[in-house]
C-alpha positions as CSV (number, residue, x, y, z in Angstrom):
1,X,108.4,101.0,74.4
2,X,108.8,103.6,77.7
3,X,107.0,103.8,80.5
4,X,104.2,106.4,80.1
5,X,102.0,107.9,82.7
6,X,98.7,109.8,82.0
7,X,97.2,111.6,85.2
8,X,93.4,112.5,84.3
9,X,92.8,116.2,85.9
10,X,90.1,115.4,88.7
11,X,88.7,117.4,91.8
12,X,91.7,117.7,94.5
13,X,90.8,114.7,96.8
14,X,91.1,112.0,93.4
15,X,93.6,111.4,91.1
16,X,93.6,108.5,88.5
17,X,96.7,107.7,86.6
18,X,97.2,105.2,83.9
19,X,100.3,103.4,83.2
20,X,101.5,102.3,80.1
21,X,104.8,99.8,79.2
22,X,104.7,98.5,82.8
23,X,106.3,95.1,82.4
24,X,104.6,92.5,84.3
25,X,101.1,94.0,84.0
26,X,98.8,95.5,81.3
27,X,96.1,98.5,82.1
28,X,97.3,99.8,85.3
29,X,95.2,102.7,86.6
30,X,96.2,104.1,90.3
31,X,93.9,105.4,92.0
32,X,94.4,107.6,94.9
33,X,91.7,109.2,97.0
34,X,91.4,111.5,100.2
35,X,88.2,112.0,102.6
36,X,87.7,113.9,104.9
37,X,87.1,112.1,108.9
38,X,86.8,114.9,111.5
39,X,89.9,116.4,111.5
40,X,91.6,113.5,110.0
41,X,91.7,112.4,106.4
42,X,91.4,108.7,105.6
43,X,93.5,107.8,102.2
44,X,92.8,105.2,99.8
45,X,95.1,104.0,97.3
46,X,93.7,101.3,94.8
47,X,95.8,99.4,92.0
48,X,93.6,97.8,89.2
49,X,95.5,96.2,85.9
50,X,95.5,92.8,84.0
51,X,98.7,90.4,84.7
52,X,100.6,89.7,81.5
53,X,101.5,86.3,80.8
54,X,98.4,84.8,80.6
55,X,97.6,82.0,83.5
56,X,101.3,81.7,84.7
57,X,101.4,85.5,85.1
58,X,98.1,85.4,87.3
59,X,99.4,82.4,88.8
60,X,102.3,85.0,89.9
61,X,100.8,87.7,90.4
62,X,98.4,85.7,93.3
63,X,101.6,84.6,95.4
64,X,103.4,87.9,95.2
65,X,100.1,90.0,96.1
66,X,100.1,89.3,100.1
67,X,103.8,90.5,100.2
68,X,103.0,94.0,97.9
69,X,100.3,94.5,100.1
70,X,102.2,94.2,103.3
71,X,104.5,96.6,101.4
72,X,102.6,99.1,100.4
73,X,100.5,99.9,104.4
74,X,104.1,99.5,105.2
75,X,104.7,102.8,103.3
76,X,101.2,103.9,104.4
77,X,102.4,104.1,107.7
78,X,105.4,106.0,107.3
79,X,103.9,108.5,105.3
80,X,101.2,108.7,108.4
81,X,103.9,109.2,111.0
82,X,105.5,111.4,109.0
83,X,102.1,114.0,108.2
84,X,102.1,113.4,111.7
85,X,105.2,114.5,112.9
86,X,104.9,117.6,110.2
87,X,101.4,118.6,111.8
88,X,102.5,118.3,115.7
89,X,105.8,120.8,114.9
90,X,103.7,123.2,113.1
């Protein structure tokens, strides 16, 4: 079976998409939300889904979290810098 994705149409600053054939998890729905802060805009990105493999795969899944994490405000950041780099020039 392929990957699948299914994006749910939501208002502008939420979008919820729900992954399907992903290979070390089961029910994956991303989250992504913007709000407004002043001038600023904080972002929020939450992954929710069910490890496959029953207790190893959890067992897994709890000492490779810290380093996705680190990983993805890693990219966070970037993408930051970067909106920020686009604003200042504009």
């Amino acid at each position: 079976m392929g990957d699948r994705l299914r994006q749910q149409p939501l208002p502008p600053r939420r979008q919820v998409q729900e992954g399907v054939g992903v290979s070390t998890a089961k029910n994956m729905t991303v989250i992504i939300e913007l709000s407004p802060v002043g001038r600023d805009t904080d972002f929020t990105l939450s992954v929710r889904y069910t490890p496959r493999f029953g207790p190893i795969g959890a067992l897994i899944d709890r000492s490779v979290r810290g380093s996705i994490t680190r990983s993805q405000q890693r990219s966070a950041k970037a993408f930051a810098a970067l909106v920020a780099r686009e604003t200042s020039s504009s």
